[in-house]
C-alpha positions in Angstrom: 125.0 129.9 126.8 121.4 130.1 127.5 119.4 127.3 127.6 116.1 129.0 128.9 114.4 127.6 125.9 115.7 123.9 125.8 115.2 123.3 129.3 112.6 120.5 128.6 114.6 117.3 129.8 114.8 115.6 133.4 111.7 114.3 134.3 108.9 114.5 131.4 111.4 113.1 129.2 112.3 110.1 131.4 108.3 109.1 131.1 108.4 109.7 127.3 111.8 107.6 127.3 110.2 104.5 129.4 108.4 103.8 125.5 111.3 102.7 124.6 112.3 98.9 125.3 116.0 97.9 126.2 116.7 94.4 125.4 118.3 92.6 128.5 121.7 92.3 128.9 122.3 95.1 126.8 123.5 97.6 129.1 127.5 98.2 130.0 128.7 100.4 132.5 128.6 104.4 131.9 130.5 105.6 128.9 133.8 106.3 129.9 135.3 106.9 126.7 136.9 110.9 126.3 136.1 111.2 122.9 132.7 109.9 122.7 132.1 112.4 125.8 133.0 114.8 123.9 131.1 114.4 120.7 127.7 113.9 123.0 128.5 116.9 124.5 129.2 118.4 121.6 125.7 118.0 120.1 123.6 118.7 122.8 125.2 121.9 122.9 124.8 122.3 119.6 120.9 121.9 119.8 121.2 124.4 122.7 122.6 126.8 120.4 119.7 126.0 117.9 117.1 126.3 120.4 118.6 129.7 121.4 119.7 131.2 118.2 118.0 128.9 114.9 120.5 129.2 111.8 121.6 133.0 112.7 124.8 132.0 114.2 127.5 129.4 114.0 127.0 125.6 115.6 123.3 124.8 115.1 122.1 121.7 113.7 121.6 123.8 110.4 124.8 124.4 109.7 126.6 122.7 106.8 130.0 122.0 108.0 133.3 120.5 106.8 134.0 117.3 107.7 137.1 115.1 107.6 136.9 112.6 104.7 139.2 109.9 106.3 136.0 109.3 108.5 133.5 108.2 106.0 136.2 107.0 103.0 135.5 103.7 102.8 131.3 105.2 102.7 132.5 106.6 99.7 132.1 104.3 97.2 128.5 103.1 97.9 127.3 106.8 98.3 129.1 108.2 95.4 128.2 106.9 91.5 131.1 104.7 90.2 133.4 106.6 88.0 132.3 104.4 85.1 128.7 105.7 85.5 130.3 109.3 85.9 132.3 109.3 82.5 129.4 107.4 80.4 126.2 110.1 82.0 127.5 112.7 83.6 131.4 113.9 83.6 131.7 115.7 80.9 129.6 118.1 82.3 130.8 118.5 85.7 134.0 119.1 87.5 136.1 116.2 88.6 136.8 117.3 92.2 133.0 117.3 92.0 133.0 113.7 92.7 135.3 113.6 95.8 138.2 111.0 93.5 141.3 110.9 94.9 142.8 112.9 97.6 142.7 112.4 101.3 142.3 116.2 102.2 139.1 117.9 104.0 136.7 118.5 102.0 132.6 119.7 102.5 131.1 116.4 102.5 127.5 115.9 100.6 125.8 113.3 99.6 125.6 113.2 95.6 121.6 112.5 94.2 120.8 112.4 90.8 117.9 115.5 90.3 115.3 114.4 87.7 114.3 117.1 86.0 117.7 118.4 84.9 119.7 115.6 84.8 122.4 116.7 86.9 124.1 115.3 89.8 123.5 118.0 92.9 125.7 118.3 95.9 123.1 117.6 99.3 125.1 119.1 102.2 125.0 116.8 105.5 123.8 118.9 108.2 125.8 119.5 111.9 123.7 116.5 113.6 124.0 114.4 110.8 127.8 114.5 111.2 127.6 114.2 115.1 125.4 111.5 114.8 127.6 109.8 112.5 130.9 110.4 114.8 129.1 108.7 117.3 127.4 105.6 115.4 131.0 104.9 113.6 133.9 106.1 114.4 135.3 103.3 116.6 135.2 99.7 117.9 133.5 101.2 121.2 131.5 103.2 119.6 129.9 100.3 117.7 129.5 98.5 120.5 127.4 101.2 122.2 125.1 101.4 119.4 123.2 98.6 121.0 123.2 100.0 124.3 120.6 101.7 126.6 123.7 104.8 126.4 123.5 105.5 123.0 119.7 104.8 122.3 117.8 107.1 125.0 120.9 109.8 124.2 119.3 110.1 121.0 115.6 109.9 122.2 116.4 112.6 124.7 118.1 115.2 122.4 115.2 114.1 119.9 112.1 114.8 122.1 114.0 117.6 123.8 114.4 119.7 119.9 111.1 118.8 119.2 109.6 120.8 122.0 111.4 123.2 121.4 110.4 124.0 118.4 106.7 123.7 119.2 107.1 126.8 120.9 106.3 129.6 119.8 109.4 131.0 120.6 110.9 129.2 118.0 109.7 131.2 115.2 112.2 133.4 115.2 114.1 130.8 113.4 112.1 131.0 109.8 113.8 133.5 108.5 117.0 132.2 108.8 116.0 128.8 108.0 114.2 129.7 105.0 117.2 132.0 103.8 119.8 129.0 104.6 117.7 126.3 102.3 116.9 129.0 100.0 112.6 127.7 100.1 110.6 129.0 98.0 107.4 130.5 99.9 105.3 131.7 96.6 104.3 127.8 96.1 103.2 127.8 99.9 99.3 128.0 101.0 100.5 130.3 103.6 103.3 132.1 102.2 103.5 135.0 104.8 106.4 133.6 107.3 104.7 135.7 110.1 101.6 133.3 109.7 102.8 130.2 111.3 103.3 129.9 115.4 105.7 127.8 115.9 108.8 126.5 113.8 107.7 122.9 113.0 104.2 124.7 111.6 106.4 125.9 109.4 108.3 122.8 108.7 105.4 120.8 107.9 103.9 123.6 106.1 101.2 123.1 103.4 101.7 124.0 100.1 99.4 125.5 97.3 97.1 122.2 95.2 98.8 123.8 92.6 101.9 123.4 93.3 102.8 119.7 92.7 101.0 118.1 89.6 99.7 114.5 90.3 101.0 112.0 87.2 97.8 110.8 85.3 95.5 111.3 87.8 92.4 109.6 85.7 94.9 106.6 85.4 94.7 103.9 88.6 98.0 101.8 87.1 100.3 104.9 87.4 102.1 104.7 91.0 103.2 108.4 91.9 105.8 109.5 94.5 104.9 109.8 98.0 106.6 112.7 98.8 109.6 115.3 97.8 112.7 113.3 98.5 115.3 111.4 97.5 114.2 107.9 96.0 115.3 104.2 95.7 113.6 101.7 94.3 114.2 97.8 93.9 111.9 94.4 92.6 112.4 93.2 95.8 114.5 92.7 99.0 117.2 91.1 98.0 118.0 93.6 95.2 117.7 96.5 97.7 120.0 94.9 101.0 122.3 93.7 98.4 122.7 97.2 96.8 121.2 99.6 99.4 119.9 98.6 103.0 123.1 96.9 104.8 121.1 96.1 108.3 122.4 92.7 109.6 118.1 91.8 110.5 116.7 94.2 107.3 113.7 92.4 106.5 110.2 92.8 105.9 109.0 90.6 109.0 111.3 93.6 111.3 110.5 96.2 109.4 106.5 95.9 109.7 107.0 93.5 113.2 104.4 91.7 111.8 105.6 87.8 110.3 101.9 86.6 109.0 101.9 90.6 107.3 105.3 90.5 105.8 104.5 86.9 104.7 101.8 88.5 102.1 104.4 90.7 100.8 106.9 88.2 100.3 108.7 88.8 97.1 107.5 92.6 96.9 109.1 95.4 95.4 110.1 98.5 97.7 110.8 102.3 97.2 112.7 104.1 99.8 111.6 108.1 99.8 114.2 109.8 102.2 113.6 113.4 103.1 116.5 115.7 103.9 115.5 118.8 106.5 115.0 121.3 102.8 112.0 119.1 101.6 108.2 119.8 102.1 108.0 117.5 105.1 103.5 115.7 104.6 103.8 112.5 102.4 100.8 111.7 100.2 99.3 108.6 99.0 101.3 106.9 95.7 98.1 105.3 94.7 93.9 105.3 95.0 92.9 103.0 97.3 91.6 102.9 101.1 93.4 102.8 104.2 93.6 99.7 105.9 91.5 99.3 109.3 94.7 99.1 111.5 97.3 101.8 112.1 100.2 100.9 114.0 103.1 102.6 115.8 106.6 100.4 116.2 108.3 101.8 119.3 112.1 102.1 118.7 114.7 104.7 118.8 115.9 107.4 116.5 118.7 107.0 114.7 120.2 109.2 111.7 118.7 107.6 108.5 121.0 109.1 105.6 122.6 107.1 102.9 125.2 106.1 105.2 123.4 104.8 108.2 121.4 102.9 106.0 123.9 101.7 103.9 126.2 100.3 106.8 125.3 96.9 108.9 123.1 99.1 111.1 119.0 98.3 111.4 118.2 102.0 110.7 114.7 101.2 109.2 113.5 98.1 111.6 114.9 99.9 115.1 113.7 103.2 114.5 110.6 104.4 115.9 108.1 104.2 112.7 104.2 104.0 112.2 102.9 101.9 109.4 99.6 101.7 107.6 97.9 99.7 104.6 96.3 101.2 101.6 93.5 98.4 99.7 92.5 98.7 95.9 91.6 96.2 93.6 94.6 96.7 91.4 97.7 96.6 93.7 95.8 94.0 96.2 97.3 96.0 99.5 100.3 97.9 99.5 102.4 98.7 102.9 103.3 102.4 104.1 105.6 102.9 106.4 106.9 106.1 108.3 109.8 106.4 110.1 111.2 108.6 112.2 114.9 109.4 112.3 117.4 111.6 114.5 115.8 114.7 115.1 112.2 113.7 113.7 110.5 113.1 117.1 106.9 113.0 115.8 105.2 111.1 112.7 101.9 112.4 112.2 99.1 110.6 110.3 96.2 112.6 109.2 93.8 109.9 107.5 92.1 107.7 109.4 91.5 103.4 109.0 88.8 102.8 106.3 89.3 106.5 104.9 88.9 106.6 100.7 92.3 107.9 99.3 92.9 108.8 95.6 96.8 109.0 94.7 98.2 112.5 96.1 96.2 112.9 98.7 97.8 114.0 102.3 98.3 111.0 104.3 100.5 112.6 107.3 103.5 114.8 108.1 107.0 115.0 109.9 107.9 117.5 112.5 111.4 118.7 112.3 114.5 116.6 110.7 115.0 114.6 107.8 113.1 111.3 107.7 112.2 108.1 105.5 109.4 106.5 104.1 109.3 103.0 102.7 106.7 101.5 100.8 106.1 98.3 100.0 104.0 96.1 96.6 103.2 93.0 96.4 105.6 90.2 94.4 105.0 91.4 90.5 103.1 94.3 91.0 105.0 96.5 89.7 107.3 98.0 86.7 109.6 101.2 88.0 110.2 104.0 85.8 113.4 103.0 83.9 115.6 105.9 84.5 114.8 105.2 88.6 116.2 101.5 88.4 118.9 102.7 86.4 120.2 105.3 89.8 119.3 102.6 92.0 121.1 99.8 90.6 124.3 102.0 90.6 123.6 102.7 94.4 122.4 106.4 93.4 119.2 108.5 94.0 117.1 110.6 92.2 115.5 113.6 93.7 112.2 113.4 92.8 108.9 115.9 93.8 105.6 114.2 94.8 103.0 113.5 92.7 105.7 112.9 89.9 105.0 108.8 88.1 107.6 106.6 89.4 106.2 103.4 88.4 103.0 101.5 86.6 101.2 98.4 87.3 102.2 95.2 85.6 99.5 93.8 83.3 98.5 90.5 84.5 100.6 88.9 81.7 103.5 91.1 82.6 102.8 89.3 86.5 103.4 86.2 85.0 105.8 86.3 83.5 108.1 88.4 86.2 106.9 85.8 88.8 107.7 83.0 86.4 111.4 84.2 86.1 111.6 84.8 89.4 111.0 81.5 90.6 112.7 79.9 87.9 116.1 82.0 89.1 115.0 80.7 92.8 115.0 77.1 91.8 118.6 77.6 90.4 119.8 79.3 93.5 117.7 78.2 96.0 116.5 81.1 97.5 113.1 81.8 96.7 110.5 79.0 97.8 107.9 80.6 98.6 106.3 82.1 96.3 103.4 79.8 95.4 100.9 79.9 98.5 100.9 83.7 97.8 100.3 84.1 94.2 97.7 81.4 92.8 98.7 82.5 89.2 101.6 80.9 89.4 100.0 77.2 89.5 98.9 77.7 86.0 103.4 78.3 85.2 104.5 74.9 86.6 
């Protein structure tokens, strides 16, 4: 095979790797197991074969592929909707093998998300990586093991970094076509729809589109929250609604995910949304609401792995390990609300383009992703806000809804509405002892006791 154009590794990469910090006493002696060998092997040779021939011929990182169900069966039931939500909303419409019930033979595994605007459940196909990332994140006792290792972390940082160079060369446009034909993208709703305009693949990637072509919700309206991106979304009135149904990390928090206790302590309470972007989407992620940008930026060193339903959804710290940048956007109405950006196997860059202090109005660009699927998580403060009913409907049946940006997702609470959701909320934490801290944050709620 030829690798002329992935030949990137060795030395630059060890510099770049040195960003990212191995805790001590977390390294073991080289992997000696065959089968994870293999796997590793398996995908760095498949981003050869990307880097050499894009989606044009079998084993890139493109390809949809079919993969065993016995390895991600007991996945199944947090990633697919419950067959009690299936026969009430949606079975009568849709095949039963559609659902993946019963059987224990091979089958093309997807991940099932609830599209918006028709209703219907479609069928996300997982990517190669994604199901050699997988294989080697969970598919053994050793292999968990290594997932806190120096091994497994710069393995994916190297394969990372080494993909994205590669496809900020120019040689890498001859990929487009093929990738454009193989997500089927529609390039009349692109600013530059001629293919032969961009010079590398990721310009394509994080390509712009036309203002036309996604309509902000109510944009005269400062109350209406809008989505930050095209994705797949998840929302929940706080943390413990979204590790209890969602995000299975043994350390998920705010203080880890933002690294930052006194900031995480000013969110305490908050609601969060969860925007994941699979590799199809328009790749820059906008502002949800009109505010300015906080005077700090800051980038979390960490690693990269995978950040699909699954990873996320097993006891793995996908969104507070992974290398992520975070931001703050200020308005009177919401107070401050917390962005965060993070990066994901395969997504070695996050690019802000606002600066600190920069005025925003809802839809506005805020940054992009260079190649892969990635995540975004925002976070309101404690009351702040009322979600879009249909959303917490999905999310509280572990489901989510494909969503484009600009579309409304939630609206402010009125200040009486505040009350009254923070006077619930800490009456239910006085019966079960688990929320006690709500009163030094929110000086409404010394007028409730």
């Amino acid at each position: 095979m030829n690798r002329t154009d992935c030949e990137i590794t060795s030395a630059s990469n060890d510099d770049e790797l040195s960003l990212f910090p191995i805790d001590n006493g977390s390294e073991l002696p080289p992997i000696d197991d065959e089968e994870m060998r293999q796997v590793q092997n398996a995908f760095s040779d498949m981003i050869d074969q990307t880097c050499s021939d894009g989606a044009a011929s079998s084993g890139n990182i493109f390809e949809h592929t079919y993969v065993p169900k016995d390895w991600y069966a007991f996945f199944f039931r947090s990633v697919v909707p419950t067959q009690e939500t299936v026969k009430q909303h949606l079975e009568h419409e849709l095949p039963r093998q559609f659902f993946n019930y019963g059987g224990n033979e091979g089958v093309k595994y997807a991940f099932k998300v609830l599209d918006r605007r028709t209703n219907r459940l479609t069928y996300e196909q997982m990517p190669s990586y994604h199901k050699y990332g997988m294989r080697l994140l969970f598919s053994g006792p050793v292999q968990r093991e290594l997932l806190h290792t120096n091994a497994i972390k710069k393995f994916f940082a190297r394969e990372t970094i080494r993909l994205g160079k590669a496809f900020d060369d120019p040689k890498s446009c001859k990929h487009i076509p093929s990738f454009v034909k193989m997500y089927q993208i529609n390039l009349n709703e692109l600013l530059l729809s001629n293919i032969s305009d961009y010079q590398t693949f990721n310009e394509f990637f994080y390509r712009k589109l036309k203002p036309d072509a996604r309509i902000i919700a109510s944009p005269a309206d400062p109350t209406i929250i809008v989505s930050a991106a095209d994705c797949r979304l998840v929302i929940f009135d706080n943390i413990n609604d979204a590790t209890r149904i969602w995000v299975k990390g043994y350390s998920f928090s705010l203080k880890h995910l933002f690294n930052d206790e006194k900031l995480a302590d000013e969110f305490d309470g908050g609601s969060i949304a969860i925007f994941r972007l699979a590799p199809v989407d328009y790749h820059r992620f906008h502002s949800p609401i009109n505010g300015k940008i906080g005077s700090h930026m800051r980038t979390i060193i960490g690693t990269y792995y995978t950040v699909n339903p699954i990873a996320i959804k097993e006891k793995l710290d996908v969104l507070t390990k992974n290398q992520r940048t975070m931001i703050t956007i200020e308005n009177e109405s919401f107070e401050k609300v917390a962005f965060v950006a993070v990066g994901a196997l395969l997504v070695g860059s996050v690019n802000f383009t606002v600066q600190p202090n920069q005025k925003v109005k809802k839809g506005d660009e805020l940054g992009f992703f260079a190649y892969g699927g990635s995540t975004i998580v925002v976070v309101f403060k404690a009351g702040m806000v009322k979600w879009d009913d249909d959303l917490r409907h999905n999310s509280d049946n572990s489901m989510e809804t494909l969503v484009r940006m600009g579309e409304q997702i939630g609206q402010q609470r009125t200040n009486e509405e505040r009350q009254e959701y923070l006077s619930n909320s800490l009456n239910l934490g006085k019966k079960n002892s688990t929320i006690t801290q709500l009163f030094p944050h929110f000086p409404v709620m010394n007028a409730i006791k």
